[in-house]
N, C-alpha and C positions, 0 to 999 in steps of 0.2 A: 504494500500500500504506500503510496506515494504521500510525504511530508507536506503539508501546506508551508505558504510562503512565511505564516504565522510560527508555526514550531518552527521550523529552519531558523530563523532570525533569531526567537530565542530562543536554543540550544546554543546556537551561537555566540550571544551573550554571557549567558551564562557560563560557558566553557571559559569566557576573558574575565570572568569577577562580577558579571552582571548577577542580578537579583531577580525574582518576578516573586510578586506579592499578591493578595488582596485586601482590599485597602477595604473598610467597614467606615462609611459615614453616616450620620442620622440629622436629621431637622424636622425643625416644627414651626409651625405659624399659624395662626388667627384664620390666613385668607390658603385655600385651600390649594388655588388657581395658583400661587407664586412659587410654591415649594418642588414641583417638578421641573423647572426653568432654571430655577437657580443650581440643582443639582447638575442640570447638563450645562451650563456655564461653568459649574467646578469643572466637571471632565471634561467637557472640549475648550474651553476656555482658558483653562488656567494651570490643571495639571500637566494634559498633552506640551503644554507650552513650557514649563520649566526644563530648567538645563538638566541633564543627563535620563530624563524621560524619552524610551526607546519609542513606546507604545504605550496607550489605556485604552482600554473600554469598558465600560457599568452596564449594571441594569441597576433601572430605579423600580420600587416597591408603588405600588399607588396607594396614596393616602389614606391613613385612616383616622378616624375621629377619635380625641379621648378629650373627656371632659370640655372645654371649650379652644382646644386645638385639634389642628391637626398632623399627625406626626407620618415621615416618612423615611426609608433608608435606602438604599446604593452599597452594589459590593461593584466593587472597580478593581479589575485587573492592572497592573501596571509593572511594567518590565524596566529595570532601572538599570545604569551602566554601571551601578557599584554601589558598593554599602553605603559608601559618603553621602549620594545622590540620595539615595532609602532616609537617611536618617533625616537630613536636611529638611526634606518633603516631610517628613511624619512630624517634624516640629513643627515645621510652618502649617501646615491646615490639618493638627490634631484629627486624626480620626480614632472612632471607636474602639475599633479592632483592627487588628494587621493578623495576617497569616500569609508566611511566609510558602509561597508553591513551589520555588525553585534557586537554589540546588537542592535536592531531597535526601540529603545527608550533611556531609561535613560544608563550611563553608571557607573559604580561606579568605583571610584580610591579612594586607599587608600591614606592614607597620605604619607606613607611611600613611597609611586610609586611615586606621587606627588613632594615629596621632592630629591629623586633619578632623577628623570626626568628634572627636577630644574637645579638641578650641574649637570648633561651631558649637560643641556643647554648649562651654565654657563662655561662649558670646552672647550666645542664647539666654545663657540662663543670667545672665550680666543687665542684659537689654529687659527683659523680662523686670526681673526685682528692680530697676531703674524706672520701669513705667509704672509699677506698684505704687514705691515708694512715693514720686513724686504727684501721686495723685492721692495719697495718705498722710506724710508727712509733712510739721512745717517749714516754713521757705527756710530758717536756720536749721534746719537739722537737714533738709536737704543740702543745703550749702556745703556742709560739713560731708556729706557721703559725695556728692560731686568731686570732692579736691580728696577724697580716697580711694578714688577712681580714677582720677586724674594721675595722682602718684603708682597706682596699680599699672595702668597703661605705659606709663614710663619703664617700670620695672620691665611690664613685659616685652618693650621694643632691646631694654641694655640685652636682655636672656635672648632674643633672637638674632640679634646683632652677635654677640659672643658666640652665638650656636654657629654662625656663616664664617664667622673668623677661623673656627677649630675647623673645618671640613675643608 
């Protein structure tokens, strides 16, 4: 039986460090009409469109009512050129559930993905409590986590500058 053009590509992928996931989304809204639009705007809009997205495609749930919403979900396929690309995406538009479809065993990450994947963490989660914060705390106390940030940033340019030096 002859491969579609679909598995070819990724098995292909996959053989270089790519990934194929299914990615779990859920939404809800008041108006019943907006919530199947906005999901195919996530998948062809915005997922399809990010860097290291090989391919996606969903199927969406049609809506059902609970209480005075109505809630819907999407399971979207999506084939990534690498783990960095996987985790990136899973920060940026949170979905519910992720299940991993392929490799169906071991996966390998280099270091180098490993350590990349790290500091996007590490920015993430920087940026994140940054927009907490300053929508929590007051203007002096944020001032003060501002210039601890500031100093942290420097630190972290002397550590990567010294890392370029020794290599």
């Amino acid at each position: 039986m002859a491969k579609s053009e679909l598995e070819r590509v990724t098995e292909e992928k996959v053989a270089k460090g790519g990934i194929l996931v299914k990615f779990y989304f859920d939404m809800q809204s008041e108006e019943k009409d907006k919530l199947q639009p906005l999901l195919v705007d996530l998948i062809n809009e915005r997922l399809l469109k990010e860097p290291g997205v090989v391919y996606c495609y969903g199927a969406i749930e049609e809506p059902i009512k609970h209480d005075k919403y109505y809630i819907t979900s999407a399971a979207v396929h999506v084939l990534f050129e690498s783990f960095r690309n996987l985790i990136i995406i899973a920060f940026k538009y949170a979905p519910i559930g992720v299940e991993i479809l392929r490799p169906q065993k071991d996966l390998h990450v280099s270091v180098w993905d490993l350590q990349s994947v790290l500091l996007d963490v590490a920015q993430f989660s920087t940026e994140y409590s940054r927009y907490i914060l300053e929508k929590v705390l007051r203007p002096e106390d944020m001032q003060a986590i501002q210039e601890n940030l500031k100093n942290r940033e420097e630190i972290g340019k002397r550590l990567i500058e010294k890392k370029e030096k020794k290599e």
